[in-house]
Backbone as a ProteinNet text record, in pm:
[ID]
protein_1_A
[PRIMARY]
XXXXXXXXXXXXXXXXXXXXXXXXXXXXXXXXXXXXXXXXXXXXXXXXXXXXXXXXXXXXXXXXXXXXXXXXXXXXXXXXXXXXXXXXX
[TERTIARY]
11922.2	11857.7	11739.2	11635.4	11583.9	11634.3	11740.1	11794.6	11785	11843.2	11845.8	11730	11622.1	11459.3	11419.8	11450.7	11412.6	11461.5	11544	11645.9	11610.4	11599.2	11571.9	11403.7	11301.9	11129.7	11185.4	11280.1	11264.4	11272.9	11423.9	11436.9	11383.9	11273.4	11191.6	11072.7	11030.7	10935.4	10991.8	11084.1	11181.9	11199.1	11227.1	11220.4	11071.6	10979	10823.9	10815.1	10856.9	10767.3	10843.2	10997.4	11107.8	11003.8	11005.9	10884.5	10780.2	10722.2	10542.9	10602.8	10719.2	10760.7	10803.2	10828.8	10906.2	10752.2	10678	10532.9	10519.6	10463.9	10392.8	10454.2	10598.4	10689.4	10629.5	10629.9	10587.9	10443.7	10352.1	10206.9	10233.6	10287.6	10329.3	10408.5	10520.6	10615.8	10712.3	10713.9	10886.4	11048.3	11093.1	11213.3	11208.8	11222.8	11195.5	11347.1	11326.3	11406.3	11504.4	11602.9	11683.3	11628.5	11683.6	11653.9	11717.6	11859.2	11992	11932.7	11880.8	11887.4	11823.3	11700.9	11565.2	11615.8	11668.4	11748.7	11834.3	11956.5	12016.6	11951.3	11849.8	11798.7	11728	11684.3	11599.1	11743.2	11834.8	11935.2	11966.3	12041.3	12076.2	11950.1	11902.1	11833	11673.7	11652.4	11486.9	11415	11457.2	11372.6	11217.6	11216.8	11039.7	10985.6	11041.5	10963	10930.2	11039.9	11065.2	10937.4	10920.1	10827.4	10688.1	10668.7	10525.2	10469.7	10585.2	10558.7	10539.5	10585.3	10563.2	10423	10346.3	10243.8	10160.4	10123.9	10053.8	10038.8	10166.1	10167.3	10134.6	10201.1	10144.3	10288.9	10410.7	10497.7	10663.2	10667.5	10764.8	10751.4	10637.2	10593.7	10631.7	10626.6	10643.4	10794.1	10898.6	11032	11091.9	11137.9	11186.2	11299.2	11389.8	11488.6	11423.4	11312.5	11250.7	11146.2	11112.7	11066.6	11114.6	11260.8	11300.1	11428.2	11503.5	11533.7	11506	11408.6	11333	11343.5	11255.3	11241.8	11347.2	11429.5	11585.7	11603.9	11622.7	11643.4	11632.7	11480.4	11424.9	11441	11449.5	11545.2	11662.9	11771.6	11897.2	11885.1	11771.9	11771.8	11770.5	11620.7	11590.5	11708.1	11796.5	11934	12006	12050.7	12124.2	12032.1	11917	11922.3	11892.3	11858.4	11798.6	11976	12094.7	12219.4	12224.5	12256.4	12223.7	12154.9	12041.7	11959.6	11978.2	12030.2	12052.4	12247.8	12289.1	12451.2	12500.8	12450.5	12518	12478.4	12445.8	12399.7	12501.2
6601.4	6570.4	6663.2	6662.1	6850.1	6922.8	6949.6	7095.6	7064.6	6969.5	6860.3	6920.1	6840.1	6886.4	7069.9	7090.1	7224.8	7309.2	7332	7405.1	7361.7	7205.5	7192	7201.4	7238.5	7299.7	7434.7	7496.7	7665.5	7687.6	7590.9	7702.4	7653.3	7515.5	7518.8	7590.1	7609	7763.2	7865.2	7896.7	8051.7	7984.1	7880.5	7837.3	7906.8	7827.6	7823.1	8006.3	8057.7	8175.3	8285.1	8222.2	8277.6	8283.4	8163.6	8122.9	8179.6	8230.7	8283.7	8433.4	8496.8	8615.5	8656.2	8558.6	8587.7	8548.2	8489.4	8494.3	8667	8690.9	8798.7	8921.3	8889.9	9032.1	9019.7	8882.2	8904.5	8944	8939.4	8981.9	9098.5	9184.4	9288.6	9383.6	9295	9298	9452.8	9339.9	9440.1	9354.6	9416.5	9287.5	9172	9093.9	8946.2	8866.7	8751.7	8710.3	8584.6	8605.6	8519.8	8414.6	8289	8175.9	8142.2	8148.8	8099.1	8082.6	8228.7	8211.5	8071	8058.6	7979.6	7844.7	7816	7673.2	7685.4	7735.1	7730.4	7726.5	7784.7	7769.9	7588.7	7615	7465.6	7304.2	7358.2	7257.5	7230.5	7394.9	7343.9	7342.8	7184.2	7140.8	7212.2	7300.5	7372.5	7284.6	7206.4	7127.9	7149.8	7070.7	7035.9	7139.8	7262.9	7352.1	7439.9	7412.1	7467.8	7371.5	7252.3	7179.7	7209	7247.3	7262.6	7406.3	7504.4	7653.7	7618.1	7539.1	7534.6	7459	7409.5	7330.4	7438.7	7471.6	7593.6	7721.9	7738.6	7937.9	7881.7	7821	7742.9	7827.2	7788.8	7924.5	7828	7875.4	7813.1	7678.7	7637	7489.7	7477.5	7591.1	7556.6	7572.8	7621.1	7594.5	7465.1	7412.5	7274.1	7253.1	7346.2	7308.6	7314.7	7360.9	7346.3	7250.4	7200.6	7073.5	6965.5	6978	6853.1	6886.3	6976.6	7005.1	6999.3	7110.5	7034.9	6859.5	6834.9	6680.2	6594.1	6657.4	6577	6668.5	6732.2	6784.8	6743	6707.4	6674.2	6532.7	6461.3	6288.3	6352.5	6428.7	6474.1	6484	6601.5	6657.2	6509.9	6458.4	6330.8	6278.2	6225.5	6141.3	6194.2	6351.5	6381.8	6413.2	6460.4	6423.1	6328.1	6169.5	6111.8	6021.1	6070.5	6051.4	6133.3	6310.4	6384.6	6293.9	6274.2	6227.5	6085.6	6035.8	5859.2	5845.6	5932.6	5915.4	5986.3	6119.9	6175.3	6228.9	6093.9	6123.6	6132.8
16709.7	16584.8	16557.7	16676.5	16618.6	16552	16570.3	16519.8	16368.4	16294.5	16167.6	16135.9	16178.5	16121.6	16143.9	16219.1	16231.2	16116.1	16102.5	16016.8	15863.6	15851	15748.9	15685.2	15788.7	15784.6	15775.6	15838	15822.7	15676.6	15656.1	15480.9	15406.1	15427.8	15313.1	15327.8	15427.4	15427.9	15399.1	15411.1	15335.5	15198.7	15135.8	14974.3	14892	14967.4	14926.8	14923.8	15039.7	15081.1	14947	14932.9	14796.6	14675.9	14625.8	14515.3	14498.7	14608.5	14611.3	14630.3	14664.7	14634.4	14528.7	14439.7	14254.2	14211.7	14249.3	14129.5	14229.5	14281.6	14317.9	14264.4	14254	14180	14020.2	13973.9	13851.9	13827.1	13901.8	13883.2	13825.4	13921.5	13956.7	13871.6	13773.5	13677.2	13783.4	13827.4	13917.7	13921.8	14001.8	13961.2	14066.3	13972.2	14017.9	14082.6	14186.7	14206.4	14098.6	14089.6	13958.6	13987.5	13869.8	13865.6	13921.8	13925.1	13938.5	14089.5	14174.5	14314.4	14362.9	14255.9	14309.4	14338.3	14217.7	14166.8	14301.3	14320	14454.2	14557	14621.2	14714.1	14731.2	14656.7	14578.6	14624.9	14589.6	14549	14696.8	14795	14890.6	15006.6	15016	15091.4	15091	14961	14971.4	14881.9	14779.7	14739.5	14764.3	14896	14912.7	14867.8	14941	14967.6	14817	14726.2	14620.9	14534.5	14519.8	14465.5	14526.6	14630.9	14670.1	14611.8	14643.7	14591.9	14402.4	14360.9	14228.7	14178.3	14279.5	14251.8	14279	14416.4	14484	14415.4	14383.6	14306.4	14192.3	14111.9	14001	13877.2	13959.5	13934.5	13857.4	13726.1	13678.1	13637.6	13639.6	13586.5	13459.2	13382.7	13224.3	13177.3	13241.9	13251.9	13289.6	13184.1	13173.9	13304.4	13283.5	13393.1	13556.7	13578.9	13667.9	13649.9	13584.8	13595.2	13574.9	13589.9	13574.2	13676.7	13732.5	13838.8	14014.6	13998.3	14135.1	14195.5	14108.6	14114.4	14166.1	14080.3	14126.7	14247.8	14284.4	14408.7	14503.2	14510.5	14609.3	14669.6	14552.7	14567.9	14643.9	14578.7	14626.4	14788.3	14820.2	14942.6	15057.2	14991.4	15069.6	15112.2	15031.6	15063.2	15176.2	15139	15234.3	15393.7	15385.3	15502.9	15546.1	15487.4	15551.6	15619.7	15555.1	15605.9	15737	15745.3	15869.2	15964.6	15930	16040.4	16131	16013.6	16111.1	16130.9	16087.7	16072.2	16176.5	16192.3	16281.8	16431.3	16459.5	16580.5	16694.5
[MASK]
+++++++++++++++++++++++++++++++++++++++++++++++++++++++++++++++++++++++++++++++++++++++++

């Protein structure tokens, strides 16, 4: 069951660290990482990490489908692992 939690703290630090790399490209105005990617990353199991980078960077807040995406995500994510975690032991 480590492995469960582990894996699922890595890629939401690789989500967050995604997020704070597409604001910094845009400071910057270079090419930025897609939405499409963010949202995917976000969906499979980055959530948290995708909601904290959006509070913190302060990044994509004003895009509706990300504010109302995430959110659900992160309910989403919750579910499934909180199945992983007690199901498949």
């Amino acid at each position: 069951m480590k492995n469960i939690v582990t894996v699922f703290l890595i890629w939401n630090i690789f989500v967050f660290a995604l997020f704070g790399f597409d604001k910094y490209r845009a400071k910057k105005q270079k090419r930025r990482v897609s939405e499409k990617n963010l949202i995917l990353a976000s969906l499979f199991q980055g959530a948290t990490g995708g909601i904290f980078a959006m509070v913190i960077f302060n990044h994509k807040t004003a895009k509706p489908k990300f504010r109302i995406l995430i959110p659900v995500f992160v309910i989403e994510n919750t579910i499934i692992f909180y199945y992983l975690y007690n199901y498949l032991n």
